[in-house]
N, C-alpha and C positions, 0 to 999 in steps of 0.2 A: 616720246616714250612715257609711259605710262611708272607715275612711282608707285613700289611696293606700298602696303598697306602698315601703317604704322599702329605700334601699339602703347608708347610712351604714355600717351593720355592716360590709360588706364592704368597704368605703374608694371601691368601685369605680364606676360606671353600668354600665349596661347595652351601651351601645355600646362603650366600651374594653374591656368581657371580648370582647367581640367580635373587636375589631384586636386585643388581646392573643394571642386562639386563631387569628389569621390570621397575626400576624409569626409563634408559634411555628412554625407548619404551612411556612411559606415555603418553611425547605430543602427537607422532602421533597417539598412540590406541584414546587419545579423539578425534583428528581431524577426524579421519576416521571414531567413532561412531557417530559423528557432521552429516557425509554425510551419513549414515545410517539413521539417523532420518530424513533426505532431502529426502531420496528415499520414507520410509515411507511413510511420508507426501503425497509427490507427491500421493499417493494410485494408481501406476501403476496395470495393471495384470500382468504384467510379470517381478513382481519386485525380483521375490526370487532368479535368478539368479545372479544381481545384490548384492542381502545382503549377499549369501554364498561367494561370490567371495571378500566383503570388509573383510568378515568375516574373511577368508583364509587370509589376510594381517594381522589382528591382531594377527592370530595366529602365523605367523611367525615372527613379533616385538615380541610376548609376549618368543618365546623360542630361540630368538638368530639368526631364519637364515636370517632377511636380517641386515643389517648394518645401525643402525637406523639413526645414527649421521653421517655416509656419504651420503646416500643414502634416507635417511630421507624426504629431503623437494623436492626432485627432484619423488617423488614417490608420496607424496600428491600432486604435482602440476598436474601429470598424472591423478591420482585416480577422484580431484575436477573435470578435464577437460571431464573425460567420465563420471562423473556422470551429471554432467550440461546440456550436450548433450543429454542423455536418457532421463533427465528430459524434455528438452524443444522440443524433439523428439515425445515425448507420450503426450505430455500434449497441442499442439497447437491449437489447433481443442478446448478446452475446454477453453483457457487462451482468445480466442474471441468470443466462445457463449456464456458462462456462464455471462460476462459482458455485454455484450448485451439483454439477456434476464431479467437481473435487471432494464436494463435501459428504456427498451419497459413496461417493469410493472409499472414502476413508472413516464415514459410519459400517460397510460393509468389511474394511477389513477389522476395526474393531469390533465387532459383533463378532466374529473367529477366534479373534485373538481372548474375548472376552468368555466364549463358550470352553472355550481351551484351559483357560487359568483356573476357572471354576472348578475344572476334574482334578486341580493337584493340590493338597495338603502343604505346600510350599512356604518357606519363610524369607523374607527380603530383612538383614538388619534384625533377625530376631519377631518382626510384625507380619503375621502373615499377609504374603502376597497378595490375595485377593483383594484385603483392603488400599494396600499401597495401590495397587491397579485402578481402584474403583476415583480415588482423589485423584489419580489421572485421571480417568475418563472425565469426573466432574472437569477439571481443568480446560479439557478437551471442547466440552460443553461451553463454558461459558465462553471461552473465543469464537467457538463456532458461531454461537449467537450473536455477538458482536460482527462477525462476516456477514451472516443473513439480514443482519438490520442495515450493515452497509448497502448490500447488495440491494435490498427491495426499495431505499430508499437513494437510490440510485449514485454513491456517495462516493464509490472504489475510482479515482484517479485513473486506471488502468481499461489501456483497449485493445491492449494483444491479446487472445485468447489464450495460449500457453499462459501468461503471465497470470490470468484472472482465473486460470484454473489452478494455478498453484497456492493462489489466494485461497481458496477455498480448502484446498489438500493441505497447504503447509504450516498455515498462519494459526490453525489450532493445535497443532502440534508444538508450537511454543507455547502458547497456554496450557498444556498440559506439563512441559518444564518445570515450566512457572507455579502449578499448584505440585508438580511434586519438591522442589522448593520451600514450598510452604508448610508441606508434609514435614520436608527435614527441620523447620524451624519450629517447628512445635514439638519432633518430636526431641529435638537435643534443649528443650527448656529456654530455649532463645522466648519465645511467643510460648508465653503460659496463660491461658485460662482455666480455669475449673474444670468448668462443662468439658473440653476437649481434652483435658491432661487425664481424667478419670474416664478411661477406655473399659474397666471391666464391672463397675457398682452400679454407674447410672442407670437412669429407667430406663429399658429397653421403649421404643417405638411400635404397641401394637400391632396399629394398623399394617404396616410394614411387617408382619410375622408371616402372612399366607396361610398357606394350611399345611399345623403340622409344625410350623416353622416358631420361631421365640423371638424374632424380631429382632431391629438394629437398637445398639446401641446409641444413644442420644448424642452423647460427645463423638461418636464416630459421623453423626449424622453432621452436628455442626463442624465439624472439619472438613465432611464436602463440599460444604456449604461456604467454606474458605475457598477450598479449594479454587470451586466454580467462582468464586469473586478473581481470584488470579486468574481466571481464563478472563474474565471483562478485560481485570488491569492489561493485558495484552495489547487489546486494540488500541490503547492509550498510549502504551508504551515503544510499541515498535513502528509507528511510524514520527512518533517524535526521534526516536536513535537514527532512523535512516537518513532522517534529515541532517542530525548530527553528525553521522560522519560523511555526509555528502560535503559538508560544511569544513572539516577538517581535511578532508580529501581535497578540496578546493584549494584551502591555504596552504595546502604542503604543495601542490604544482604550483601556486604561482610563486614560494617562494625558491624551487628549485629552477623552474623555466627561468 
């Protein structure tokens, strides 16, 4: 009679090489479902060739045949570098229309809103509205710009379309927060300059009269010109907070889980 096959020699059973070759495989099974969820996302049509083929890696982490812990990080650095690629391959053509067509909607509904305010004699705070309006829109502007320099220069993280369009639609809209903010600091003496505190003596701006017209004031002009800087500071600033609270939102699950 034939004896069982022993496994003493090895110290080990046959089930614990198993969970043995499954803890080691761990990290790279989650990095490589990490870039699964990336392909997803991205919602290519020709993505399924892509997720069978990460798929094929886990399967071979999860039963031993490739060598996770030598071969390990030299294998996700390949995997990350072709998925990056398909992604920004498939997705160029959307990563500057979809930005761009938020950005046209929302120069169209201020151009309305802008033609609108112009007809009323209105005060915000005592300042007539128009001008409060106008350091928004500056505001508006310089985030805007800041998106378009993303976008042409191909820089925007994002490959959902909804998502890259709200880039465009919403991310100036905090900029424009942000310079009427800056409105309010200048105008409660927080941020005093000259040129901008003296709203009604300074030289008026010829050029800018038209015809007919008596032109802008100088200090009104240099507080656009704020303004539109708090639209830049935007792009600066909101995707460093996202991180931060992505960052804070991290520590508080793992310290509740």
């Amino acid at each position: 009679m034939t004896e069982p096959v022993r496994f003493e020699t090895e110290g080990i059973s046959p089930n614990e090489s198993d969970r043995g070759t499954i803890a080691e495989a761990a990290p790279f099974v989650a990095y490589v479902e990490r870039l699964m969820i990336r392909v997803r996302s991205a919602k290519l049509k020709d993505q399924n060739q892509m997720l069978d083929n990460l798929q094929a890696w886990i399967d071979r982490a999860m039963t031993g045949g490739i060598d996770v812990l030598r071969d390990g990080d030299q294998i996700m650095g390949t995997l990350s570098a072709n998925v990056s690629e398909m992604i920004d391959s498939r997705t160029m053509l959307r990563r500057i229309v979809s930005p761009m067509v938020g950005l046209a909607i929302l120069a169209g509904v201020l151009s309305v809103v802008t033609v609108t305010v112009s007809g009323f004699e209105a005060l915000f705070l005592s300042t007539p509205l128009e001008i409060v309006f106008a350091a928004v829109i500056f505001g508006i502007a310089g985030s805007a710009f800041t998106v378009l320099l993303r976008t042409v220069t191909m820089q925007l993280e994002y490959t959902e379309k909804v998502a890259l369009f709200m880039v465009g639609l919403a991310r100036p809209l905090v900029g424009g927060v942000l310079a009427l903010a800056v409105f309010a600091l200048f105008g409660a003496g927080i941020i005093s300059l000259p040129l901008v505190s003296d709203q009604e003596s300074t030289t008026r701006i010829a050029f800018l009269a038209g015809y007919g017209g008596s032109g802008i004031f100088a200090g009104q002009l240099a507080l656009f010109a704020f303004a539109f800087g708090a639209g830049i500071f935007e792009g600066y600033l909101t995707p460093r907070f996202s991180r931060g609270v992505a960052r804070v939102a991290d520590k508080v699950s793992s310290v509740t889980s």
